[in-house]
C-alpha positions in Angstrom: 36.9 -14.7 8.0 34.0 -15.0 10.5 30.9 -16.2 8.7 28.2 -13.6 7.5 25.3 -13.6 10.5 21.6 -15.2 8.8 20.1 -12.3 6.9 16.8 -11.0 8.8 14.3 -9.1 7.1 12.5 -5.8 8.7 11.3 -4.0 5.5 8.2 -5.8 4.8 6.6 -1.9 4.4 8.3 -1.9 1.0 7.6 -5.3 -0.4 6.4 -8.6 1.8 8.9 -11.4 2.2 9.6 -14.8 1.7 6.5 -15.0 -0.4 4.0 -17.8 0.6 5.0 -20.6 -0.7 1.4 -21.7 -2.2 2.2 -18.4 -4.2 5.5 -19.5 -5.4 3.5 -22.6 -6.4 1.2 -21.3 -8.2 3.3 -18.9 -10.2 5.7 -21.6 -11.2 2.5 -23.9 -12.4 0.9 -21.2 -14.4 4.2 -20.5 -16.8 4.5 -23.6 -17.3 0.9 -24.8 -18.2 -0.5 -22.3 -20.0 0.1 -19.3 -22.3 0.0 -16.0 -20.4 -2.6 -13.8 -23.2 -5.8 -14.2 -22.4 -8.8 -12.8 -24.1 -6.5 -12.8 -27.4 -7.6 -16.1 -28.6 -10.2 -18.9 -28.0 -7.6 -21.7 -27.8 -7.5 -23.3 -24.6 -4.5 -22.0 -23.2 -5.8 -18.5 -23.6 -9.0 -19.5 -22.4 -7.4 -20.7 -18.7 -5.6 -17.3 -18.7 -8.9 -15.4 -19.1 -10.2 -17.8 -15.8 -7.3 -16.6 -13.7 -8.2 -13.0 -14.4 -11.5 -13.7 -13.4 -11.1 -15.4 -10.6 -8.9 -13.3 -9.3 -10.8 -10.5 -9.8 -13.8 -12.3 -7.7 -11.4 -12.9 -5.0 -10.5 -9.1 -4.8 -14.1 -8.0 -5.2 -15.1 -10.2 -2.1 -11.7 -9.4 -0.3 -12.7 -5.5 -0.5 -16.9 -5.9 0.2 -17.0 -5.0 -3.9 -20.3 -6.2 -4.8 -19.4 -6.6 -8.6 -16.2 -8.0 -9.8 -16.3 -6.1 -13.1 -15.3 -2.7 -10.8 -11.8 -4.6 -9.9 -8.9 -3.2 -12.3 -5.5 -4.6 -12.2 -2.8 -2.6 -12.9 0.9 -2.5 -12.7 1.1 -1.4 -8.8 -0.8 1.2 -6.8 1.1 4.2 -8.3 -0.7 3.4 -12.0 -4.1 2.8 -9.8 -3.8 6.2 -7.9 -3.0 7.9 -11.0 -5.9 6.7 -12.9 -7.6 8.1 -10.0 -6.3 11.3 -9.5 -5.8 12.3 -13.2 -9.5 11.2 -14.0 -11.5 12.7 -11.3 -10.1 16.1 -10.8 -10.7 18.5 -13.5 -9.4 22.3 -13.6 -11.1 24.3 -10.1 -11.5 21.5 -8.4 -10.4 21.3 -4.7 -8.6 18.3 -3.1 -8.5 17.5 0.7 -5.9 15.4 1.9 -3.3 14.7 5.0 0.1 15.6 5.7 1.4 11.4 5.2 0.7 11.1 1.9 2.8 8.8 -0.1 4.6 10.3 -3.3 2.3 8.4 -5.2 -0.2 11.2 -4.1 1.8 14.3 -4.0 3.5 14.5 -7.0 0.5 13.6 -9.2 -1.5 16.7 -7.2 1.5 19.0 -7.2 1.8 18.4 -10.7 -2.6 19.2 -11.4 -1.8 22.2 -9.2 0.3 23.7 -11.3 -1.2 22.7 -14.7 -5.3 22.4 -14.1 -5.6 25.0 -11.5 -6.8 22.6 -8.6 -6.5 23.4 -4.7 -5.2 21.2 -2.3 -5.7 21.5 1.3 -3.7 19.6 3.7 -5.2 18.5 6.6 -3.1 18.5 10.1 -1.7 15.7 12.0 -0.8 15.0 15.4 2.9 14.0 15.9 2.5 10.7 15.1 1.0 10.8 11.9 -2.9 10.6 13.1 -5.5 12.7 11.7 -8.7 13.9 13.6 -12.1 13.0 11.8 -13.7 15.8 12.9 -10.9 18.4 10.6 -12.5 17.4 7.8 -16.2 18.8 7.6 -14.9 22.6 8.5 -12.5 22.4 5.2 -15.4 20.8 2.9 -16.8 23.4 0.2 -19.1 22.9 -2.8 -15.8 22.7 -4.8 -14.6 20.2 -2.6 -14.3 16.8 -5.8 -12.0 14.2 -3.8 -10.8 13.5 -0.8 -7.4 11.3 -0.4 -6.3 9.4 2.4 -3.4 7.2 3.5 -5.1 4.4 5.0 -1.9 3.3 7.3 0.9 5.1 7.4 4.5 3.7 5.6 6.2 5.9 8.2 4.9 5.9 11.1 2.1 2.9 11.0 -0.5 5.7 12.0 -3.9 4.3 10.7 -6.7 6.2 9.7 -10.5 5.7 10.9 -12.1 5.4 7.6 -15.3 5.1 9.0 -15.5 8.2 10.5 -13.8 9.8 7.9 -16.3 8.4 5.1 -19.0 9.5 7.3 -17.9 13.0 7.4 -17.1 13.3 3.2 -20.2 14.9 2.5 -20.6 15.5 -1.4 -16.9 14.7 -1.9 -15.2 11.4 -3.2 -13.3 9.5 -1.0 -10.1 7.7 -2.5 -8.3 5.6 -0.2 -4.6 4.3 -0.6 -4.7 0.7 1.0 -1.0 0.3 -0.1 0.0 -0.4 3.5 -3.3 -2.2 4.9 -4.6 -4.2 2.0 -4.2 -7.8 3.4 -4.0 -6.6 7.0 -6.6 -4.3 7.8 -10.5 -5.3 7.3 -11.7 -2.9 4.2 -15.0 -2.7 3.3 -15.8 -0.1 0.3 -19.6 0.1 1.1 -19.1 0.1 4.9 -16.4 2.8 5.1 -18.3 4.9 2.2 -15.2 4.3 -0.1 -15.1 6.0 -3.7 -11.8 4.7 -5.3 -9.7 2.3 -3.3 -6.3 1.5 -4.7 -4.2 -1.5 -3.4 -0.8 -3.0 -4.4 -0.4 -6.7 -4.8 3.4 -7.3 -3.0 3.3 -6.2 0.5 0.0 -7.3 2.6 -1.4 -9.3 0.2 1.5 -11.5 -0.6 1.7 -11.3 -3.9 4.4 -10.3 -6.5 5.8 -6.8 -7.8 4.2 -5.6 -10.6 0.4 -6.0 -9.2 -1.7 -4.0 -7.6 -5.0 -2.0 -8.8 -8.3 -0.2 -8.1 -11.5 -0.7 -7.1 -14.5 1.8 -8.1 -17.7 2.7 -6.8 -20.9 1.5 -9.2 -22.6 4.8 -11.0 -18.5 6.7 -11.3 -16.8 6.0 -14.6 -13.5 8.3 -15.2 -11.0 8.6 -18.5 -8.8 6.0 -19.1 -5.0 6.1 -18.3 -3.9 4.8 -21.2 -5.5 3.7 -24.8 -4.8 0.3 -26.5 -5.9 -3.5 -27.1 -8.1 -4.6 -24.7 -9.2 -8.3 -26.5 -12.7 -6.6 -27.0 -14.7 -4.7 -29.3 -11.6 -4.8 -31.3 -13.5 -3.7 -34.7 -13.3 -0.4 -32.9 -10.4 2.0 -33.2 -12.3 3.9 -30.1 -11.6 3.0 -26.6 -14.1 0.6 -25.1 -16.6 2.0 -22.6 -17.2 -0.8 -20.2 -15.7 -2.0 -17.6 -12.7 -3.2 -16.9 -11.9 -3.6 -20.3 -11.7 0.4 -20.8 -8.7 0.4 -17.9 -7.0 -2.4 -19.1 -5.2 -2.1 -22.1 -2.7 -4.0 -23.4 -1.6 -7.8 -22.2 -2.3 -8.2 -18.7 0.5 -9.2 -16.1 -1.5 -12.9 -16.3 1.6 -14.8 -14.1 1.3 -12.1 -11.7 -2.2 -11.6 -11.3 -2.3 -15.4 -10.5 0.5 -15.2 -7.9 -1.5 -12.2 -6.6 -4.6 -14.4 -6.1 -2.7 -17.4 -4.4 -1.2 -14.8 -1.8 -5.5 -13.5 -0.7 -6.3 -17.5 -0.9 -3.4 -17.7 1.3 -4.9 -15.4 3.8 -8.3 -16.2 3.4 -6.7 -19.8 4.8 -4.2 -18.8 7.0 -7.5 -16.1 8.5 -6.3 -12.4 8.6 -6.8 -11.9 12.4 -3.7 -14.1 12.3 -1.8 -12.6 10.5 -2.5 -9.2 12.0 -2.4 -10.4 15.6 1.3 -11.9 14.7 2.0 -8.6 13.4 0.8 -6.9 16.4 2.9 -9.0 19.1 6.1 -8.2 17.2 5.6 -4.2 16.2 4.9 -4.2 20.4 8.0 -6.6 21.3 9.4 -4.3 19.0 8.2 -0.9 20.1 8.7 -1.8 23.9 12.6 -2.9 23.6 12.9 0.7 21.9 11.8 2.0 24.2 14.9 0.7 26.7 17.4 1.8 24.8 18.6 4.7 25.5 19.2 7.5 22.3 16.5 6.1 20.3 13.5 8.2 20.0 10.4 6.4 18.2 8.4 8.4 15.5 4.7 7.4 15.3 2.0 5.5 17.4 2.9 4.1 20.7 2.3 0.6 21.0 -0.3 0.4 22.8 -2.4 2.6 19.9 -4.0 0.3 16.7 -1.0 1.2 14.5 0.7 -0.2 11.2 3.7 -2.3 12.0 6.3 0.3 10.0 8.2 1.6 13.0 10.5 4.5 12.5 13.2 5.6 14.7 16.0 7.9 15.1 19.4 7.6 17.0 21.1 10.3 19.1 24.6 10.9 17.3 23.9 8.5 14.6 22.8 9.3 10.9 19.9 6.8 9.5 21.8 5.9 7.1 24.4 4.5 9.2 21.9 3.1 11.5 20.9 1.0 8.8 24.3 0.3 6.7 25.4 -1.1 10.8 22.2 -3.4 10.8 22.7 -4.7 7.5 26.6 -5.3 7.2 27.4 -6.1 10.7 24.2 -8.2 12.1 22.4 -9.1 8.2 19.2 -6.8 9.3 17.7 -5.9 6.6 15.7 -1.8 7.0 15.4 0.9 5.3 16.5 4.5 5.7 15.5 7.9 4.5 12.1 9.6 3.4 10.3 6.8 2.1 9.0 8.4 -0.9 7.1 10.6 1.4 8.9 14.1 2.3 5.2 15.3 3.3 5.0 12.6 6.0 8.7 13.7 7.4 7.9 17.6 7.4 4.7 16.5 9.5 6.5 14.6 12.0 9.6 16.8 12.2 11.9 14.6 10.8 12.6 16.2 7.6 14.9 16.1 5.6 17.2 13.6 7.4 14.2 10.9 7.2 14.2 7.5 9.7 15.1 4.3 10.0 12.2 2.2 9.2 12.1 -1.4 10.5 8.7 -3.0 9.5 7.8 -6.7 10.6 6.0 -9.3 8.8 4.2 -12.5 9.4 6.9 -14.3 8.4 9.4 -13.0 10.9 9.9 -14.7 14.7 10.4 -13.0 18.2 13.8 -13.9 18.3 14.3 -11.7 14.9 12.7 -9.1 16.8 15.2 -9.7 19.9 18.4 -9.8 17.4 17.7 -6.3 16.4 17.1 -4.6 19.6 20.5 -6.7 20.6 22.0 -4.9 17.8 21.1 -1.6 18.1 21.8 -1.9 21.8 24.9 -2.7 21.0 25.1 0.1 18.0 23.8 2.9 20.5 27.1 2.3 23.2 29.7 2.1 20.4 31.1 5.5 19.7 
């Protein structure tokens, strides 16, 4: 039996990987040093958890141009941060403005107020790549008008969002920004771009593990907790604390992660994010131009020559996605993913509902000649009847 070809890994959109290995490192150290409860106790071990939550929480604050740490809240991934969010700010009349590539993450949280507070949601066009146009947004603005949500880069199509323009054009509204796809690779600013909210995820950009992520919020805008429990303060109240972050964080934090999450922003404060996004940038082009040679495949977002994400979606004349991507994985160990990626609103925008794409998405780690194995392939996979 022919041996299995070396695995190669093109869905870095969903979760980042291998991991740093100064990440890896520091996980490993921190289980076995210290006890993983901080704020629970004033014994030493608990007393070096509560410094890795802090300094983590600096790093994020400076990472994001958050002028005070104590506005950084960790939570379980970005889903829990945008669903603090969403179910805090928006009340029953309220009216929503958002785009056509919203993750579910979004959606079904706003479907779900539609239906039981009464909001409106307006969905603002998009070209056929996934971009939105600044200028859409001041005609749909009312005095109702409470949030505005966007998709910073796209997990289909790697179309990116100008922030700037769009937080100059917000006008009394709030703007919440899901950095799930450009946290770690994009520069965010919260006070430059006019951010309100900004929820990130720890495992893809950032280099961290699964189960991180959080939310930062603007000084002066204080919403209702998620969820109600031990926080480590104040705990001679039975009421929820006010301040934050204690009032978002209950229960024991994810300590192990959190510190993993901080070693993978120390790993790109080192390693300098340009770098990483110019590596990122050769292969999504490399990438994008080989498509473009072979014949059947029709590309589904940003061309490359356009500042894009590096999640590249494709479909293949006579082939099903699934297919496309059971071929990649079984036959040549490339590693994608196929479908809707938890976004039907982005497929119905780009016309490739409800069939989906294949998504390949390229990371730092990855070389040109991973990049050159999987145009090979689905060369090869395009002839073959």
């Amino acid at each position: 039996m022919p041996d299995s070809p070396t695995p190669i890994y093109l869905d870095n959109a969903a979760s980042s990987f291998p991991k740093p290995q100064e990440v890896t490192e520091a996980m490993h150290r921190l289980i076995q040093k210290i006890s993983l409860s901080p704020g629970r106790s004033a014994h030493r071990f608990s007393l070096a958890a509560s410094r890795v939550i802090f300094e983590a929480r600096e790093l994020v604050a400076d990472f994001f141009g958050c002028p005070d740490s104590s506005r950084v809240v960790f939570t379980s991934n970005v889903t829990e941060a945008l669903n603090v969010g969403i179910f805090g700010l928006l009340q029953p009349g309220d009216q929503v403005l958002t785009t056509g590539m919203e993750h579910n993450s979004v959606m079904r949280p706003l479907r779900h107020l539609e239906k039981t507070r009464g909001i409106g949601l307006t969905i603002l066009p998009t070209d056929p790549t996934g971009a939105i146009d600044p200028d859409d947004i001041p005609p749909r603005l009312s005095a109702k008008t409470r949030l505005i949500i966007i998709n910073h880069v796209s997990n289909v199509t790697g179309a990116v969002a100008d922030l700037a323009a769009i937080g100059s054009r917000k006008g009394g509204a709030l703007l919440m920004v899901d950095a799930a796809q450009s946290a770690g690779v994009f520069p965010l600013d919260m006070d430059a771009f006019g951010i309100d909210f900004l929820a990130f995820t720890g495992h893809k950009g950032l280099f961290g593990p699964t189960g991180t992520g959080g939310f930062l919020l603007r000084e002066g805008l204080l919403l209702p907790p998620l969820k109600m429990g031990g926080t480590g303060s104040n705990s001679e109240q039975e009421e929820q604390p006010q301040m934050m972050p204690d009032c978002y964080e209950s229960g024991t934090p994810n300590t192990l992660g959190i510190g993993g999450l901080a070693a993978g922003l120390e790993f790109i404060r080192s390693t300098d994010r340009e770098t990483i996004r110019s590596h990122e940038e050769h292969l999504t082009r490399m990438l994008l131009d080989g498509l473009s040679q072979i014949q059947g495949i029709t590309v589904h977002g940003p061309p490359a020559s356009a500042r894009r994400g590096s999640a590249v979606s494709l479909t293949m004349t006579g082939k099903s996605v699934a297919d496309l991507a059971f071929l990649l994985d079984r036959q040549y160990g490339i590693m994608a993913r196929a479908g809707l990626h938890c976004a039907p609103a982005a497929h119905r925008s780009i016309g490739t509902f409800p069939q989906g794409t294949l998504r390949l998405s390229p990371g730092f780690f990855n070389t040109e000649a991973e990049i050159q194995t999987t145009l090979t392939a689905l060369d090869k996979i395009s002839t073959t009847p």
